[in-house]
N, C-alpha and C positions, 0 to 999 in steps of 0.2 A: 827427252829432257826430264831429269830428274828433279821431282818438288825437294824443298827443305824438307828436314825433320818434323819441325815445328807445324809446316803447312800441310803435309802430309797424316799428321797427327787430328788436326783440325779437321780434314777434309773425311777423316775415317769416320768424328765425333759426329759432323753431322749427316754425313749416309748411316750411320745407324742409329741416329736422332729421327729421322724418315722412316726408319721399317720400324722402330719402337713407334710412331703417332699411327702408323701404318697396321702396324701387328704387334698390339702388347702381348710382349710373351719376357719371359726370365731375361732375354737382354737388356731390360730394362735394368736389373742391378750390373752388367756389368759395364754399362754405359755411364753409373755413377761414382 
């Protein structure tokens, strides 16, 4: 089953919302 777009989008923001609190590193600008 495939998530929406929108949920999908969400669900990426916060698994690398987790490795940026996790490991500040340069992801952190493209997370914003």
């Amino acid at each position: 089953m495939r998530l929406e777009l929108g949920e999908e989008k969400i669900w990426h923001e916060k698994c690398i919302s987790k490795i940026v609190d996790a490991h500040p590193t340069p992801y952190d600008s493209i997370a914003s």
